[in-house]
N, C-alpha and C positions, 0 to 999 in steps of 0.2 A: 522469472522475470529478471529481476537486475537494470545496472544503469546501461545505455551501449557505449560500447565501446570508443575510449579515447575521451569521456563526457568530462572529466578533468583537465581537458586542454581546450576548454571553449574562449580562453582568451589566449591568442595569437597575437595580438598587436605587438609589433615589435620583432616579428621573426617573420618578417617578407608577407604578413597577412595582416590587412584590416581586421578591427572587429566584426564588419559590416561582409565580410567575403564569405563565400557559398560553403565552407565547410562550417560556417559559426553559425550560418544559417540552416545547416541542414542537422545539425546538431541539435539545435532549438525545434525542429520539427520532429525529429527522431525524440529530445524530450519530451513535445506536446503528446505525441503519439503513442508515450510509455505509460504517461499520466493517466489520460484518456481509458487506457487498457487496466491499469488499476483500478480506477472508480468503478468499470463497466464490473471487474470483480469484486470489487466491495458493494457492488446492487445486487450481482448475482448471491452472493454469501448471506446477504444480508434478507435478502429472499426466499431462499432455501432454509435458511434458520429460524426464519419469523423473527424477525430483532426488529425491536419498536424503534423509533427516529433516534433516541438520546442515544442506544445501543449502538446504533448504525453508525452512529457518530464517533463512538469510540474505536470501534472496530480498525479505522486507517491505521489509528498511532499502535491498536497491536498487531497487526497485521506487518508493519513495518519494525517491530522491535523495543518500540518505544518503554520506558517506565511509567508508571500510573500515575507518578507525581509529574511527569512529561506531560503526559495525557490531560491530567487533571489542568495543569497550566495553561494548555492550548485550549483547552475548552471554558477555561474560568469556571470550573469546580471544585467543588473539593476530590481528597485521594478517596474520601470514603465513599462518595455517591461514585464515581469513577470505581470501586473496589466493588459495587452492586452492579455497576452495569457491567464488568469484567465478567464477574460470577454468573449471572446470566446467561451472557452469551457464551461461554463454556460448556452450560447444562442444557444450553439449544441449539449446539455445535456438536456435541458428544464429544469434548475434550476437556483435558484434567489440566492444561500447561501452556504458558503463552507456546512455546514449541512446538505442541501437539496441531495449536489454531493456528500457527505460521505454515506447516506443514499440509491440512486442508484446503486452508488459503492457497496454497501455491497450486494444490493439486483442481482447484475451482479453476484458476489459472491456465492450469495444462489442458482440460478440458476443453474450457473458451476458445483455446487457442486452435484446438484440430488435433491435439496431442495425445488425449484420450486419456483414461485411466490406468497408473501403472499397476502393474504386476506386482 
């Protein structure tokens, strides 16, 4: 997945483009569109793994990279209940490492997408 391309130059004002002109706007849909495609694989994964709702909940900010005292902030929990539902979804992931679940994560990703499973 990733961001597409150019997603750092969505303010043009000032360089012969409104903020309001079709590539800022097509930028915001191209984001709506990436977003969208994440969630669909953070239902999928979270599907295939059995993860209860709090799990499921976690799963974006590791899926994305995040740290657990990240995680724990955005959720307004603690690192330690965040540090059980980590461990969880690892042992119903079959992975040892936030890497390992970035790595499945993306591959649920390629699937969705028509990409299929790599070799």
């Amino acid at each position: 997945a990733g961001f597409p391309a150019g997603a750092g130059a969505a303010n043009t004002a000032g360089r012969g483009q409104r903020a309001g002109d079709a590539p800022a706007a097509d930028m915001a849909t191209a984001a709506a569109a990436e977003l969208a495609t994440f969630d669909a694989v953070v239902e999928e994964a979270s599907r295939r793994w059995g993860l209860t709702p709090r799990e499921r909940a976690v799963l974006p900010g590791l899926a994305r990279g995040r740290s657990m005292a990240h995680i724990a902030a955005e959720l307004v929990v603690s690192k330690n209940t965040v540090h059980t539902h980590v461990r969880n979804i690892y042992a119903k992931a079959d992975v040892h490492s936030q890497e390992q679940l970035m790595d499945a994560f993306e591959e649920i990703a390629r699937e969705l997408a028509g990409g299929g499973a790599r070799a």
